[in-house]
N, C-alpha and C positions, 0 to 999 in steps of 0.2 A: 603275385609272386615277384620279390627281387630280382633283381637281374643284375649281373654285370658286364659292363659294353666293352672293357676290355678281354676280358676272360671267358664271355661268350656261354657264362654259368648262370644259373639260377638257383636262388635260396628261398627256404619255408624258413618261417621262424622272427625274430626281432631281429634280424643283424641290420645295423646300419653303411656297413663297412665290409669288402668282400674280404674273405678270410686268408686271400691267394696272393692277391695283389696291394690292399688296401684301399684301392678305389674305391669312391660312393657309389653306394648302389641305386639303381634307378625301379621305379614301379611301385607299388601297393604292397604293405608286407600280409602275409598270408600265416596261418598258424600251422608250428612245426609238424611232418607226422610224427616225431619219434614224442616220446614221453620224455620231461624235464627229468634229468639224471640230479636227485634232490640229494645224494652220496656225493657227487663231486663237488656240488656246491657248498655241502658242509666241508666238504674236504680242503675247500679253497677257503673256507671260515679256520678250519683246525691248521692249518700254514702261516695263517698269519698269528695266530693267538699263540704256534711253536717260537716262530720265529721271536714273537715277541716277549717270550717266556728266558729262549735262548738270548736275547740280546740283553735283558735285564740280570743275567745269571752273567754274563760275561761283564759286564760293566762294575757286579758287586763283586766277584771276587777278589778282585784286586786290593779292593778297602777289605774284606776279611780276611785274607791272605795278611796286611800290613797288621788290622788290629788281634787276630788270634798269634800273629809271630811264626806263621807257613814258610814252612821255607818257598823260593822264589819261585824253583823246579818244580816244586808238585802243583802248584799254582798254574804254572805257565801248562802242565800238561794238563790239567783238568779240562782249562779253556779252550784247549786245542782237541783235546778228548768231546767235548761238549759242540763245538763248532763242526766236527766230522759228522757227528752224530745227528745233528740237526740236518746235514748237508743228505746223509744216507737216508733218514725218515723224509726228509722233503722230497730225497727221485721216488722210493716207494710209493708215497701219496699220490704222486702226481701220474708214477706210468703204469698203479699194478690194479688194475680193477677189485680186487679184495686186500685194499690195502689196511683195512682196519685188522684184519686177521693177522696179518701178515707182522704190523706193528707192534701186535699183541704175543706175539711168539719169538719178537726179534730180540726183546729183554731176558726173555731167559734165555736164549744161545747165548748171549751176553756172558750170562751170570754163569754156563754151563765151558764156558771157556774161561774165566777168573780165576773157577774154582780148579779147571783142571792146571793152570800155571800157579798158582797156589801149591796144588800137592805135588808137581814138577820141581821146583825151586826152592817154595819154603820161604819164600820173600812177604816180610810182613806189613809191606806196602798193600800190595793186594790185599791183604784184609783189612787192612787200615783207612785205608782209602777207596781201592778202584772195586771192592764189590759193595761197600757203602754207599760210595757214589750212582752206582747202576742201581740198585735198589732206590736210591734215592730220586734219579732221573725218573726211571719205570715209575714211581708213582705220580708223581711231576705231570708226566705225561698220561699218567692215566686219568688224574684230575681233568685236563685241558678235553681228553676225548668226550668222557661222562656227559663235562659242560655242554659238549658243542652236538653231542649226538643223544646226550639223556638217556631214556627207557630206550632207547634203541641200542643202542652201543652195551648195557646192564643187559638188558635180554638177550644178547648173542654172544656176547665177551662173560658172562659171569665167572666163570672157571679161570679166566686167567687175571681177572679182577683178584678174584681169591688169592690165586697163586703169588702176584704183586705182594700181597698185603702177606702170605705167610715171609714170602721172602724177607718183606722191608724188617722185618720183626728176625732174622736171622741176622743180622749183623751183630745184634746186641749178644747172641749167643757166643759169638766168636768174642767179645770182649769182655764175659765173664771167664771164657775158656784160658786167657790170657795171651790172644793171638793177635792182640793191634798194640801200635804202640800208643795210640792217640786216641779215646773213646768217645769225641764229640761225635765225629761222623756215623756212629756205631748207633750212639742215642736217637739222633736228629733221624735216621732212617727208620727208626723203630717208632717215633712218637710218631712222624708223618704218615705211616701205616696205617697207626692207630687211628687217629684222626680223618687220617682218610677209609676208613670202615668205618668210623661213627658217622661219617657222611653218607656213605652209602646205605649204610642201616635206617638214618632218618629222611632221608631225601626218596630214596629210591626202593624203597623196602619191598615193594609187590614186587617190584620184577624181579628182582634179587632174589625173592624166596622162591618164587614161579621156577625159576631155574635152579634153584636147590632140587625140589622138588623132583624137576625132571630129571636129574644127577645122579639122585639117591634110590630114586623110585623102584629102579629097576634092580 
């Protein structure tokens, strides 16, 4: 067992480095009792694949923003809008022990607040944009989990997988309705949907039906 000589503690497990002080630790390392937490270390895999998703999303907007002709403003909020939200999902991850749950339910309070400033105001940004855009993240993100957690994340999230995919496919409704001014964001959220259930259909198809199954069954 580790030990360390300032901190007068002992460690099981690989640490090379005491966790308190950063001192080296002295003695034979010994194996953990607790069982490897294989959810947090995916977890610390899905932060960096977020972050890297988020950084790539902030660096293009600004070039599609100049070549679509976005005004400056909804640009500059999107980025700012996208930076929060990475900031909010990153504390989730990191301090809520069911954070995939939790991440999985945080998009539609999302969408369940747009929608209620939407019938408050009547502002055809918010359909134009900020529930396109959450439909759009939400799946964004839900590709990244899929990847990082696979059958695992399919067998326990199915239902709000679905739920993502009926949404993303709602914005298009709003722009035959004649409630956006601008229909790209409308389209790109409804094709990524798509796309993203053809993935799911071909990739991931047992467990996805498995939890149909147990949905319906009853």
């Amino acid at each position: 067992m580790r030990r360390c000589s300032k901190c007068g503690v002992a460690f099981t497990g690989d640490l090379d480095r005491c966790p308190l002080c950063q001192a080296e630790l002295e003695g034979e390392a010994e194996p953990s009792v607790f069982p490897v937490n294989a959810v947090r270390k995916s977890g610390a895999v899905a932060l960096a694949v977020l972050a890297f998703v988020t950084g790539a999303c902030l660096i293009a907007l600004p070039f599609l923003g100049h070549l679509l002709d976005i005004p400056g403003d909804i640009v500059l909020a999107v980025c700012v809008g996208l930076a929060l939200n990475y900031l909010f999902v990153r504390n989730i991850i990191v301090h809520n022990p069911d954070f995939l749950r939790v991440v999985a339910r945080y998009f539609l309070i999302l969408l369940a607040v747009a929608a209620a400033w939407f019938l408050v105001t009547g502002n055809l940004i918010v359909t134009t944009f900020v529930i396109p855009g959450i439909c759009l993240t939400a799946i964004v993100y839900d590709v990244v989990l899929v990847a990082v957690f696979r059958g695992t994340f399919v067998s326990g999230y199915a239902k709000y997988l679905l739920f993502d995919v009926v949404l993303g496919v709602a914005p298009l409704a709003l722009s035959i309705l004649g409630l956006t001014t601008w229909d790209v964001p409308a389209y790109a959220s409804a094709l990524s949907a798509c796309v993203f259930l053809l993935a799911l259909l071909v990739f991931t198809r047992r467990q996805l039906l498995a939890e149909m199954r147990k949905l319906f069954s009853a």
